[in-house]
N, C-alpha and C positions, 0 to 999 in steps of 0.2 A: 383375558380372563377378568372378572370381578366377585366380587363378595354381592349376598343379599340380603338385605338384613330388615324384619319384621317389626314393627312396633306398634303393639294395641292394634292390628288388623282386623275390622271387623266387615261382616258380608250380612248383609239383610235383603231380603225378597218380600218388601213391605213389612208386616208386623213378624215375620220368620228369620229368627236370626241362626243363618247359616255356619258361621266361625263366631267365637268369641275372644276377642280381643288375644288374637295372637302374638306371641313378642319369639323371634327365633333370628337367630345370626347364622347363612351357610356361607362358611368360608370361603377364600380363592381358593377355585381348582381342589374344591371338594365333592364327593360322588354322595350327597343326599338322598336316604330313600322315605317318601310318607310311606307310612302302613298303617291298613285299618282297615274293619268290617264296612261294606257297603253303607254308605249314608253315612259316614263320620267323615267326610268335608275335606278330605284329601286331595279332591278332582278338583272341589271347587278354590282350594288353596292353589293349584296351581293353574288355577286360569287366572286369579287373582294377578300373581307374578306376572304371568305374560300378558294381559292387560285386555284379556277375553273377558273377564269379569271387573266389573266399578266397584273399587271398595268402598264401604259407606262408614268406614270409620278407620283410625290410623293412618299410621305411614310407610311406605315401601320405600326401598331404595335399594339401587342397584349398583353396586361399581363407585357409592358415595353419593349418587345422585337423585335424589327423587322426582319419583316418576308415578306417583299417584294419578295425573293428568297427561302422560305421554302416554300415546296412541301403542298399540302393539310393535307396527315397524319400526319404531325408533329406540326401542329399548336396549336393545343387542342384544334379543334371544331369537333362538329357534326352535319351534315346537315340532314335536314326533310322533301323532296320535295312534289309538288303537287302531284305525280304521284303515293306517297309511297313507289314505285321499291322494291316490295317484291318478295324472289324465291316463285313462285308456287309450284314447289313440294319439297318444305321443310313444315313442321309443324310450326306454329308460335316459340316455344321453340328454334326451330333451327333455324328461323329467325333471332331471336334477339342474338342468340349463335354465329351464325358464324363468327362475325367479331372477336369476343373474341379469337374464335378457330383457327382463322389463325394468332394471334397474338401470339396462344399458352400459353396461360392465365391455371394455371390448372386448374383440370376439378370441383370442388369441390368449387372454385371461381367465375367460369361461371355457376353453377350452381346457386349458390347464387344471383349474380348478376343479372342473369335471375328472379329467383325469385324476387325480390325483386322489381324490374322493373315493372314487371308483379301486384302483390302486388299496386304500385302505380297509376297505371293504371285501376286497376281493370280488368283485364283481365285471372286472374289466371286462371280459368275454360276454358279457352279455349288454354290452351297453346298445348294440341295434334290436334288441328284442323290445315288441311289448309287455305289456302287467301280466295281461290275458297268458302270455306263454312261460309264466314265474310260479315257484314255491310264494308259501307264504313266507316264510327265512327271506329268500330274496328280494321280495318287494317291502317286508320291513327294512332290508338293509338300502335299498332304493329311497327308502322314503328317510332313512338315516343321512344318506348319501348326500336328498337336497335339503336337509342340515346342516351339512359340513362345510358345504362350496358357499354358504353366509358368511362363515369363519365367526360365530354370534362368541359374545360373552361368556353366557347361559346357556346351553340345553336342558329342556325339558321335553321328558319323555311321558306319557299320561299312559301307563298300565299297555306296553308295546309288545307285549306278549304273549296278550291273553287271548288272541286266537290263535293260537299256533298248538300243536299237538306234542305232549309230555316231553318226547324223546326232544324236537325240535328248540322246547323252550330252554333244556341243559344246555346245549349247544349255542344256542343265543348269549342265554346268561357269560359265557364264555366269552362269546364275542362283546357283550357290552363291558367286562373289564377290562378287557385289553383296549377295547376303544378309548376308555379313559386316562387307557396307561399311557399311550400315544397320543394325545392334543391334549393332554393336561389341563381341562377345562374343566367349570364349574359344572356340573349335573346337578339336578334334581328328577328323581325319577318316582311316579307315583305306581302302586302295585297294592292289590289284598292279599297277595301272598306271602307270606314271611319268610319261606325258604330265599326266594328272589332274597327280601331285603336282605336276608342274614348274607347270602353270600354276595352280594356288590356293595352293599352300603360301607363308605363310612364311619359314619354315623346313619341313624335311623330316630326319624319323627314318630312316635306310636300318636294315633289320634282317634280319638272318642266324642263323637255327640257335638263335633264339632272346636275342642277343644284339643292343649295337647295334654296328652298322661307324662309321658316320659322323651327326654332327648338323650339318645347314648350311643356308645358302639354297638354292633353286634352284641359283643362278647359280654360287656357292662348289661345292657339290657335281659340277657340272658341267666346273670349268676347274684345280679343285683337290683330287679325288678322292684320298681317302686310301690307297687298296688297288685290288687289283685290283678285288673284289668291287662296288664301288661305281664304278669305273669302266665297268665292262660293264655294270652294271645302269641306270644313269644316263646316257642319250641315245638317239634314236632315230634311224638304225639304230643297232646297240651298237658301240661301240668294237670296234676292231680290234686283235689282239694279235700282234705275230711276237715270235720264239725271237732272242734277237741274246745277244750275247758282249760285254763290253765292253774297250774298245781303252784308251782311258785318259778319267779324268774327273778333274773339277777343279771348283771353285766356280763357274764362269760356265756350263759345257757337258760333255758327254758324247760320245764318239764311239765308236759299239758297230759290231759287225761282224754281218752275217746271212749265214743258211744258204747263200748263191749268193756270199758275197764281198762283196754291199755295204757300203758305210760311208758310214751317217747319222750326223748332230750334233744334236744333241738340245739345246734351253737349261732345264738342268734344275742343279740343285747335286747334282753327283755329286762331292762331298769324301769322302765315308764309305766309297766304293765304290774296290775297286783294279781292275787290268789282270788281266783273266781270267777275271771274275765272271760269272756266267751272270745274265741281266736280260732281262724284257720289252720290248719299246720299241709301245709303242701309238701310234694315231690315230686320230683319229674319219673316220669315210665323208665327213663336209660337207669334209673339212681337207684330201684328198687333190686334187691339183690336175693337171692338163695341162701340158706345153708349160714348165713352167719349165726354169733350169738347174745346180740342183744336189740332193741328196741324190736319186740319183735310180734307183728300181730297175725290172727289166723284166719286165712280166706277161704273160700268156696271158688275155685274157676268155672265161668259160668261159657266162656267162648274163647277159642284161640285160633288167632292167623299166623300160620306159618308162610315167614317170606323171603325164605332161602339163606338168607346172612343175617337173618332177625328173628324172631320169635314175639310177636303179643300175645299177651297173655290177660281175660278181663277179667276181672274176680270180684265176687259180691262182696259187699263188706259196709255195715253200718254208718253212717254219717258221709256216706257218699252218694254224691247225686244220681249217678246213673252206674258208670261200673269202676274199679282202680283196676289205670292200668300198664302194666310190666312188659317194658321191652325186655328180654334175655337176647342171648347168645341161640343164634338158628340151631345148634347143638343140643338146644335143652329142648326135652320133651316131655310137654305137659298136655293133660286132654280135658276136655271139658266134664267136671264133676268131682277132678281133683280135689282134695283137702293139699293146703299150701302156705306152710309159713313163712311168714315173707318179712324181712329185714328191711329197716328206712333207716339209712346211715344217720348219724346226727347232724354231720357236716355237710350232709344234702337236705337239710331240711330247710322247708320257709316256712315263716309264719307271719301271719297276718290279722290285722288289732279287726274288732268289731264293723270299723268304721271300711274294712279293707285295704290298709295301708300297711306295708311291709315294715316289722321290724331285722335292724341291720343284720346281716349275717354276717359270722365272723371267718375268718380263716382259720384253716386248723392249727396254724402254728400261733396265732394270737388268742387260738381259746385251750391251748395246751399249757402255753402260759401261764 
């Protein structure tokens, strides 16, 4: 196993600067996930590491050693692509053998190694088959398989999921925790989907434009979003954002004004912020509630999907982009044209300064306080 650790990495394609001077440390035998919208540098960070891409500025190192100028083989990684790049007319056995075989590994070692690979995959039964007669499940776990028999440092896995079909990629996900749980090696694994990151990562890289927003757990990223960016980006459905004003704030809470005249309290440390300031105040769809009785503003339901253990709900409502929107309980039944007042706890609130940067949110026992 090894540590990888970033400093000022930068990627240019002539006058196109792809990463901007990245600084990140993933620890030994940590399960790393990037996440991010198409074209925010995720893929190309991790070609970087495995040595598919020349960085034109900074330093890498891997295991303590840098390797800014070490060829891909010699790093001690193994890459896992979307594509799996298996030979077709080899047998899977010979699949996961051949890199062994042109390494010249004896034969009695790669067969082990095969084995055993196989063995953790669960795939043993199929080691005389070709590609041609595989799920797509199985020839990703094939192409996992001649990952393993490297015995690398690092894996990295570059978005190994994304041809596979809904039900299949649960299942995967599945399988790729337990694989870490078992060879306790360092991952990095790249993905646009955040459900993935939320459930294997870690820690999770959010990355923008080529930069990073934010580095944290799951759970941190989720309840303590640094910016807007990574608040929207991070939960499903996405956070919700209205236009509010703020009325006055103070160390314990906030209390902003929105487009119709409501005023919500927010328990966030709004010290930095004065009377006047133009601020987001966000919620997530799970936090929106029924039936309480305060911060409480009136909507329009303009659309709702019922999905069996859920309920969305979209409802019009001034200073919102396009709709706010409310996960309930699949119990509640609401129809479109509804009138619906709707509750934004305080302690679910975020808010966010001009600039879009999250001020702190507190816990309810330190703003009870």
């Amino acid at each position: 196993m090894a540590d990888v650790c970033l400093s000022r990495v930068e990627k240019a394609y002539g006058e196109t600067r792809i990463l901007h001077g990245i600084d990140l440390e993933i620890r030994d035998g940590e399960f790393m996930v990037f996440v991010g919208p198409s074209g925010c540098g995720k893929s190309t960070l991790l070609r970087t590491i495995a040595g598919l891409e020349e960085i034109t500025g900074g330093e890498l190192r891997i295991g303590g050693r840098l390797v800014n100028d070490v060829p891909p083989a010699e790093r001690g990684i193994a890459m896992v692509f979307q594509s799996y790049a298996l030979y077709p007319h080899m047998n899977l056995f010979d699949n996961m053998a051949f890199g062994l075989k042109l390494a010249k590994v004896p034969k009695n070692e790669v067969e082990a190694a095969v084995r055993n690979a196989a063995r953790i995959l669960h795939i043993e039964h199929l080691l005389e088959r070709k590609p041609k007669d595989l799920s797509g499940g199985q020839r990703q776990r094939v192409a996992i398989g001649r990952a393993i028999v490297r015995k690398p440092e690092v894996f990295l896995f570059d978005e190994p999921l994304s041809n596979l079909d809904a039900a299949l990629r649960v299942r995967m996900r599945y399988e790729f925790a337990k694989l870490h749980e078992d060879l306790k090696t360092t991952m990095v694994y790249v993905t646009h989907d955040q459900v993935e990151a939320m459930t294997l990562a870690d820690r999770i890289v959010v990355l923008s434009a080529g930069k990073i927003e934010q580095v944290g757990t799951p759970l941190e990223l989720y309840e303590q979003p640094d910016n807007l960016f990574v608040a929207g980006f991070i939960g499903s459905p996405k956070m919700n954002f209205i236009e509010a004003e703020l009325l006055r704030g103070s160390a314990s809470e906030a209390v902003v004004k929105l487009a119709d005249g409501a005023q919500i309290r927010a328990q966030v440390d709004a010290s930095r912020a004065k009377p006047g300031d133009k601020v987001t105040l966000g919620i997530r769809p799970e936090h929106v509630e029924i039936g309480a009785a305060e911060n409480l503003i009136a909507t329009t339901v303009t659309f709702v999907e019922s999905l069996g253990g859920t309920t969305h709900a979209y409802c019009a409502y001034p200073g919102v982009e396009d709709a706010l929107t409310c996960e309930f309980d699949g119990r509640t039944r609401v129809r479109s044209g509804d009138p619906l007042s709707l509750a934004l706890p305080a302690d679910h609130c975020y808010l966010f300064d001009a600039e879009g940067h999250a001020f702190k949110r507190l816990a309810p026992q330190a703003a009870a306080a």
